[in-house]
DRENLO-494732 format. One record per residue (C-alpha): residue in one letter; residue number from 1; x, y, z. Coordinates in steps of 0.02 Angstrom, whole numbers, plus 50000, padded with zeros to 5 digits. Example, Ala and Ser with C-alpha at 12.3 -4.5 7.8 and 13.67 -1.06 7.14 Angstrom:
// DRENLO-494732
<rec><miza>a</miza><paza>1</paza><x>50615</x><y>49775</y><z>50390</z></rec>
<rec><miza>s</miza><paza>2</paza><x>50684</x><y>49947</y><z>50357</z></rec>
This chain:
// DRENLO-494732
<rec><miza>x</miza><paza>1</paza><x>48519</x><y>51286</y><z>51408</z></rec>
<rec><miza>x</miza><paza>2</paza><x>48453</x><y>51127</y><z>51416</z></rec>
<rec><miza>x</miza><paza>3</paza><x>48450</x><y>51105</y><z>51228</z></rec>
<rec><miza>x</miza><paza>4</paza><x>48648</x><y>51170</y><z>51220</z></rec>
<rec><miza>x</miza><paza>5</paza><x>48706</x><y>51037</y><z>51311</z></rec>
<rec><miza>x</miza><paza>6</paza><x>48620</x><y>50882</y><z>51252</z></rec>
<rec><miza>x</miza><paza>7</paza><x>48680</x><y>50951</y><z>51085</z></rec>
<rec><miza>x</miza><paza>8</paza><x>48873</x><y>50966</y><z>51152</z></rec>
<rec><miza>x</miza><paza>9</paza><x>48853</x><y>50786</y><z>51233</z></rec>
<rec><miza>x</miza><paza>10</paza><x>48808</x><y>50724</y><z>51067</z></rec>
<rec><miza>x</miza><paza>11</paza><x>48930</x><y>50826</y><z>50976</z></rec>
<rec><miza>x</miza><paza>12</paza><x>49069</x><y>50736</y><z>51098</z></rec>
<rec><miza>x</miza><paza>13</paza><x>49000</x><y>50563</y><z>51092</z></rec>
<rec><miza>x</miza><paza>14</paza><x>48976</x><y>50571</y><z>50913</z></rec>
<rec><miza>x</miza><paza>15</paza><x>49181</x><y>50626</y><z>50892</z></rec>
<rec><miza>x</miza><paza>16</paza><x>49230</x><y>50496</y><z>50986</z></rec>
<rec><miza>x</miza><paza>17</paza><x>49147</x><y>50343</y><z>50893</z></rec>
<rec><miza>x</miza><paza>18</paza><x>49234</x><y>50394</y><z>50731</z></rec>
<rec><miza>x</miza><paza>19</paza><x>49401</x><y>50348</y><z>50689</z></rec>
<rec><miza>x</miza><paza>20</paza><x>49531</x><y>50460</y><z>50705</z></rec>
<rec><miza>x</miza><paza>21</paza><x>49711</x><y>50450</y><z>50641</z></rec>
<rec><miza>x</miza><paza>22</paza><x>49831</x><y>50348</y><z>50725</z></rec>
<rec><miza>x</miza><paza>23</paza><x>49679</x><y>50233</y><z>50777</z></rec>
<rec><miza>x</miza><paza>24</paza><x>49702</x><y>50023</y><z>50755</z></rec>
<rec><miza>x</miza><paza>25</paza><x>49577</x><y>49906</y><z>50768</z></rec>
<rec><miza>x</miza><paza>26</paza><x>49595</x><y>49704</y><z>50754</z></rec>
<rec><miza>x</miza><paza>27</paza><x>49476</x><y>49582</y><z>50686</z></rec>
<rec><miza>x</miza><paza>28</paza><x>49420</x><y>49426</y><z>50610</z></rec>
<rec><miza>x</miza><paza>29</paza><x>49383</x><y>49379</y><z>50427</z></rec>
<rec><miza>x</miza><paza>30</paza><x>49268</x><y>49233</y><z>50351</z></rec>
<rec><miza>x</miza><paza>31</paza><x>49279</x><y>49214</y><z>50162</z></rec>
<rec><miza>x</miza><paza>32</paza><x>49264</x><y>49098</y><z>50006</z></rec>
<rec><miza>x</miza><paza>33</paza><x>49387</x><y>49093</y><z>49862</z></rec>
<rec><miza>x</miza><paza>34</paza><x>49345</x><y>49048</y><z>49708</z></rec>
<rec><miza>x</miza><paza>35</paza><x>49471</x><y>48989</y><z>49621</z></rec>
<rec><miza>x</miza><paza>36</paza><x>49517</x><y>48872</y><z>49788</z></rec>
<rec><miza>x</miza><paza>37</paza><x>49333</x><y>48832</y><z>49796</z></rec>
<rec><miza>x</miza><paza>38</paza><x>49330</x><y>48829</y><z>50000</z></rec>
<rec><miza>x</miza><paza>39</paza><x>49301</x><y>48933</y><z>50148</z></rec>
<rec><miza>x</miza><paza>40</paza><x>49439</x><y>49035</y><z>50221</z></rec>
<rec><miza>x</miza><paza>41</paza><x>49477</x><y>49111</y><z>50401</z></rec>
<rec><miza>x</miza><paza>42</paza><x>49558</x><y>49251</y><z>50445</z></rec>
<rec><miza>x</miza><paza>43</paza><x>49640</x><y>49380</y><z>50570</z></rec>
<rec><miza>x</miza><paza>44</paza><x>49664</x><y>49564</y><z>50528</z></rec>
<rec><miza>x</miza><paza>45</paza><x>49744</x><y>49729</y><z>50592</z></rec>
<rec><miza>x</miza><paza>46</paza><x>49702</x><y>49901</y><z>50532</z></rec>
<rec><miza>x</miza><paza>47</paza><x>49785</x><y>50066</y><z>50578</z></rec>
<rec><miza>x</miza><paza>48</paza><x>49709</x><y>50241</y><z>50521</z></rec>
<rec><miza>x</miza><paza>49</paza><x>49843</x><y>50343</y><z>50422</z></rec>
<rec><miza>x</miza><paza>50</paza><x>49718</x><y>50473</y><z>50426</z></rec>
<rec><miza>x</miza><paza>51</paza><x>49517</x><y>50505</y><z>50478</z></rec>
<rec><miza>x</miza><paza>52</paza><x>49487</x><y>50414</y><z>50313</z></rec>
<rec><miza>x</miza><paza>53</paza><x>49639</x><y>50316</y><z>50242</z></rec>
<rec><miza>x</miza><paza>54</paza><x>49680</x><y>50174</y><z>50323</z></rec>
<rec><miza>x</miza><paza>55</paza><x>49783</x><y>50005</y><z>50291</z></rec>
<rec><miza>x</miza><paza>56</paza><x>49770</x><y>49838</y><z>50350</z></rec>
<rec><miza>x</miza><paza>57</paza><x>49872</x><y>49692</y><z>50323</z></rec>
<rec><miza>x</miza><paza>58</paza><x>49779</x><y>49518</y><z>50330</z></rec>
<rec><miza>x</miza><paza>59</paza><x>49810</x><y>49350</y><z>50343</z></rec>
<rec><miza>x</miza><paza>60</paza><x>49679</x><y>49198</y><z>50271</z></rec>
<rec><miza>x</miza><paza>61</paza><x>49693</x><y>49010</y><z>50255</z></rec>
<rec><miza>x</miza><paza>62</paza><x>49572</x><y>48943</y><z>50142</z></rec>
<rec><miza>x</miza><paza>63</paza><x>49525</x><y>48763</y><z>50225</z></rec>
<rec><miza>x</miza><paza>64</paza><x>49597</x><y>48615</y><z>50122</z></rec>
<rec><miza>x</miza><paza>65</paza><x>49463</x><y>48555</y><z>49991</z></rec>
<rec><miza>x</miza><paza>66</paza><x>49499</x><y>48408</y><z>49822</z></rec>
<rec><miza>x</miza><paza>67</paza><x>49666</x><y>48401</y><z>49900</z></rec>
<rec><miza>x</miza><paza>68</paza><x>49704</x><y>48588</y><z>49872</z></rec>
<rec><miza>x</miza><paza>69</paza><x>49726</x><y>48724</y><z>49993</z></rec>
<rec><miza>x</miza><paza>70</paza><x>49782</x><y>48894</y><z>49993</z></rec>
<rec><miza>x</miza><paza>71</paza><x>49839</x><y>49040</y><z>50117</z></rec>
<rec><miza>x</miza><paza>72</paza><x>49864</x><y>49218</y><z>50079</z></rec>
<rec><miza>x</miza><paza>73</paza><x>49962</x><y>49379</y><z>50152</z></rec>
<rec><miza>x</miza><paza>74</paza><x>49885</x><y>49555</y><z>50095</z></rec>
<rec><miza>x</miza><paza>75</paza><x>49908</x><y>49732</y><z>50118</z></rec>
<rec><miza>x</miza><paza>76</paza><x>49766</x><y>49833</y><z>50065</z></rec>
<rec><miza>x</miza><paza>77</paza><x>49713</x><y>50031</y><z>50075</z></rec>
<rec><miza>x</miza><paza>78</paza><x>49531</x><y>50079</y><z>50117</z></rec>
<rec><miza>x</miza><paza>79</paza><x>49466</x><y>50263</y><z>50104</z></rec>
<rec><miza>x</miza><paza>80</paza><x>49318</x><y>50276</y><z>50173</z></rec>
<rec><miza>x</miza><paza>81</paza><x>49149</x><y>50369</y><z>50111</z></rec>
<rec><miza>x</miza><paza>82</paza><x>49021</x><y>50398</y><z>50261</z></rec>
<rec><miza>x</miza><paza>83</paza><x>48845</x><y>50353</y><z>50163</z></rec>
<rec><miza>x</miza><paza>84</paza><x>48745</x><y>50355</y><z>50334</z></rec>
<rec><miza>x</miza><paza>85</paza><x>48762</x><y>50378</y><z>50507</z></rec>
<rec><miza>x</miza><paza>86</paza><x>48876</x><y>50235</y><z>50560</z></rec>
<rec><miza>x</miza><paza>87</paza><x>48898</x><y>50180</y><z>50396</z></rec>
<rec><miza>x</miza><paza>88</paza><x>49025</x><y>50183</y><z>50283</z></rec>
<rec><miza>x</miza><paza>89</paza><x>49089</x><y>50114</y><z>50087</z></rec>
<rec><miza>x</miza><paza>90</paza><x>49265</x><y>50102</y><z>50038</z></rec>
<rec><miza>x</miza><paza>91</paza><x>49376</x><y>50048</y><z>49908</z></rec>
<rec><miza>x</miza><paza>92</paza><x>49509</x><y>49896</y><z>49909</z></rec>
<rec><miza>x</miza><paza>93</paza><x>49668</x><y>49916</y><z>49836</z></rec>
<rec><miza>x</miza><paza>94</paza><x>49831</x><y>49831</y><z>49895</z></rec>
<rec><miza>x</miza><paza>95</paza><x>49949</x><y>49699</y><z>49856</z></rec>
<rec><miza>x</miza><paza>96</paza><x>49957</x><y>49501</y><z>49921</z></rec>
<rec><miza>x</miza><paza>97</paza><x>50078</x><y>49347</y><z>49942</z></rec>
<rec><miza>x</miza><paza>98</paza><x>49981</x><y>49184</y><z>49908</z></rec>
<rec><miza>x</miza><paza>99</paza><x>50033</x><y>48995</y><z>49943</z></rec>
<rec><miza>x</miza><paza>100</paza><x>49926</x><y>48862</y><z>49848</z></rec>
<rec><miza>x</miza><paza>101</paza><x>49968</x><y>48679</y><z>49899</z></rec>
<rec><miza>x</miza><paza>102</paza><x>49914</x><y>48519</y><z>49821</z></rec>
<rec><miza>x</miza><paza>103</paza><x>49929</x><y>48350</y><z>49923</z></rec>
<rec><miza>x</miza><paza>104</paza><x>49870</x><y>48193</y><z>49798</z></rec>
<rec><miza>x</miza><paza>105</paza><x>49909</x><y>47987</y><z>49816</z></rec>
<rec><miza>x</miza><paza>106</paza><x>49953</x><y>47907</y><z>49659</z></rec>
<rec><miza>x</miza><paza>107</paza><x>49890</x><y>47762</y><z>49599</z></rec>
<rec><miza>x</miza><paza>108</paza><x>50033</x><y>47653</y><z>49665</z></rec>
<rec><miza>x</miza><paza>109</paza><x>49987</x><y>47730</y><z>49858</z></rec>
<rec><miza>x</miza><paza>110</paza><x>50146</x><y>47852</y><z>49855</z></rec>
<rec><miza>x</miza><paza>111</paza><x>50095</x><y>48044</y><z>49916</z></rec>
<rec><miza>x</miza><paza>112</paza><x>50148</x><y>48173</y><z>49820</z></rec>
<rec><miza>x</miza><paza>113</paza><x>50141</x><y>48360</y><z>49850</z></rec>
<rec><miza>x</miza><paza>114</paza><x>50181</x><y>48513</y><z>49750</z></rec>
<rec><miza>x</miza><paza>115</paza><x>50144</x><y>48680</y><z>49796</z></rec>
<rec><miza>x</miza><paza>116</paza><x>50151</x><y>48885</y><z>49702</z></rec>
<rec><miza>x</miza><paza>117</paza><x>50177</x><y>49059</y><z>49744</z></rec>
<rec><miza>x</miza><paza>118</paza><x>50110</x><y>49190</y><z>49683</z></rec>
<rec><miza>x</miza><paza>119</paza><x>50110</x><y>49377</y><z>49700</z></rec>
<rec><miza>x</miza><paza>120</paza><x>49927</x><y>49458</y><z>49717</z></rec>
<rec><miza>x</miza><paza>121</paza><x>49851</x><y>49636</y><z>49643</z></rec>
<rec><miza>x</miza><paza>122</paza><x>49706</x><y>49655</y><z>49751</z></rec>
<rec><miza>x</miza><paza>123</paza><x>49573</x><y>49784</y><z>49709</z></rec>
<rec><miza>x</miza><paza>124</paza><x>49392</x><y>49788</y><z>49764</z></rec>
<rec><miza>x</miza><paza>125</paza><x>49250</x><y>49851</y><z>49893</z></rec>
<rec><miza>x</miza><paza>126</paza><x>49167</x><y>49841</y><z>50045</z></rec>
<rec><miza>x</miza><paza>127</paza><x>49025</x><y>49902</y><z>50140</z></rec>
<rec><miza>x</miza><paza>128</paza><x>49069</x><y>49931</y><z>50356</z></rec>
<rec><miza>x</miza><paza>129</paza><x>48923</x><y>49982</y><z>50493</z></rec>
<rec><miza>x</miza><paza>130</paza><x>48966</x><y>50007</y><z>50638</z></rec>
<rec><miza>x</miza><paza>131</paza><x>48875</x><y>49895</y><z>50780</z></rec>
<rec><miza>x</miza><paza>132</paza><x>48937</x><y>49989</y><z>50931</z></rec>
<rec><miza>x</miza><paza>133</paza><x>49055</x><y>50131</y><z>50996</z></rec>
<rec><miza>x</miza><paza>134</paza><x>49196</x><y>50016</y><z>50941</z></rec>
<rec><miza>x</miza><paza>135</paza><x>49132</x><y>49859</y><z>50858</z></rec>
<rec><miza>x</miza><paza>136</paza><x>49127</x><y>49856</y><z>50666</z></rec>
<rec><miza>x</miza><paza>137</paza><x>49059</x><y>49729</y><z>50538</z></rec>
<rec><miza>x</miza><paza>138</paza><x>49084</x><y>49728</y><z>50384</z></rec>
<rec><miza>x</miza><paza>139</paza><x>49066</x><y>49632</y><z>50201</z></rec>
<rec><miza>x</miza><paza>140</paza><x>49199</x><y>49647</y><z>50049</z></rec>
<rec><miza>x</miza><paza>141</paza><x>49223</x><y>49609</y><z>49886</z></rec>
<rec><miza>x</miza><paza>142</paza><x>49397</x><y>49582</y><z>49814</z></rec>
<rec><miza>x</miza><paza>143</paza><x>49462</x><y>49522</y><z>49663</z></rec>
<rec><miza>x</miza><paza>144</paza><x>49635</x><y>49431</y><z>49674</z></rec>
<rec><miza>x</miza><paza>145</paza><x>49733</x><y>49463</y><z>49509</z></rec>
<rec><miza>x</miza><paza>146</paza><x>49849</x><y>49303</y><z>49549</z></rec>
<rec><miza>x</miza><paza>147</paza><x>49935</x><y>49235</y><z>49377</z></rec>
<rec><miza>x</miza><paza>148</paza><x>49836</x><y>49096</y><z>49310</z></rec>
<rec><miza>x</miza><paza>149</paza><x>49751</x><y>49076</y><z>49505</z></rec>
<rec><miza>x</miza><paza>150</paza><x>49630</x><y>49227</y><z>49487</z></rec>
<rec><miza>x</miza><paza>151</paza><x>49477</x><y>49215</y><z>49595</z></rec>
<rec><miza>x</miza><paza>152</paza><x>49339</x><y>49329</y><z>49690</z></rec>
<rec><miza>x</miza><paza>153</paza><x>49358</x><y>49318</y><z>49871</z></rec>
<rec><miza>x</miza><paza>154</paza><x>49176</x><y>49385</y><z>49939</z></rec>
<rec><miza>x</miza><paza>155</paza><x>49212</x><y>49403</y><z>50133</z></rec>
<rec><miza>x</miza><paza>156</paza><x>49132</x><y>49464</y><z>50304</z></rec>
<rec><miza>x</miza><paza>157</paza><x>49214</x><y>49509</y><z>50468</z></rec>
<rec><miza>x</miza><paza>158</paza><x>49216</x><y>49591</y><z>50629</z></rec>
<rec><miza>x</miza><paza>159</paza><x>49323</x><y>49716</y><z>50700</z></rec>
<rec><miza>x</miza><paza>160</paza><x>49365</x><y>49789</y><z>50880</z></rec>
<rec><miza>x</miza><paza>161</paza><x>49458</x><y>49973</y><z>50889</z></rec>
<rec><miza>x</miza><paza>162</paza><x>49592</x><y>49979</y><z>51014</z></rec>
């Protein structure tokens, strides 16, 4: 009897650490872009559309570096594969909105500016573990298919489940 129910506690604490549809979490992103050559920061929000599909909408600003800087808006679809307990791989596929500014002083002291945007194709991976009941880092790989601003963005972050 005793056995039964240590197995049902785990049973129930083990359903209620994994997502479940309708479930949102918000978190924080630090990454490097390639093309703009500089860190960038981030805030995220994810919502489950089901146990294993989920979206999440970001926003980064890559810091300002040789008097360019950049910020992007994404939407991006994870399913997720479990690969060991608490851990999971997923896909990146979604679509982004970037901004690239460049701030320069000409030679006769007069500051010019000029800036571009872009539309994004965003496909990639990531890796997540999950830390506690509802704490979640995790490390990604995308690929920004920006005309003539491709780059890698190679990011980690933390999330917190509501």
């Amino acid at each position: 009897m005793k056995k039964l129910l240590v197995l049902v506690c785990a049973a129930i604490v083990s359903i209620s650490a994994s997502a479940q549809k309708g479930d949102k979490a918000i978190g924080v992103n630090l990454s490097y872009g390639t093309k703009v050559k500089n860190i960038g920061l981030g805030v995220k929000g994810q919502y489950y559309l089901t146990d294993r599909l989920r979206g999440e909408a970001s926003i980064d600003h890559f810091l300002k570096k040789d008097d360019v800087s950049m910020w992007d808006i994404n939407a991006n679809l994870h399913y997720l594969f479990d690969v060991a307990p608490k851990l999971q791989v997923y896909p990146v596929v979604g679509v982004g909105y970037t901004k690239w500014n460049v701030h320069f002083v000409l030679l006769d002291g007069k500051k010019k500016s000029a800036s571009e945007d872009r539309l994004a194709v965003n496909l990639g991976c990531g890796v997540q573990y999950q830390l506690i009941n509802r704490i979640n880092v995790n490390a990604e790989l995308k690929y920004q298919i920006i005309d003539n601003y491709n780059q890698l963005v190679p990011s980690v972050g933390l999330t917190y489940r509501l």
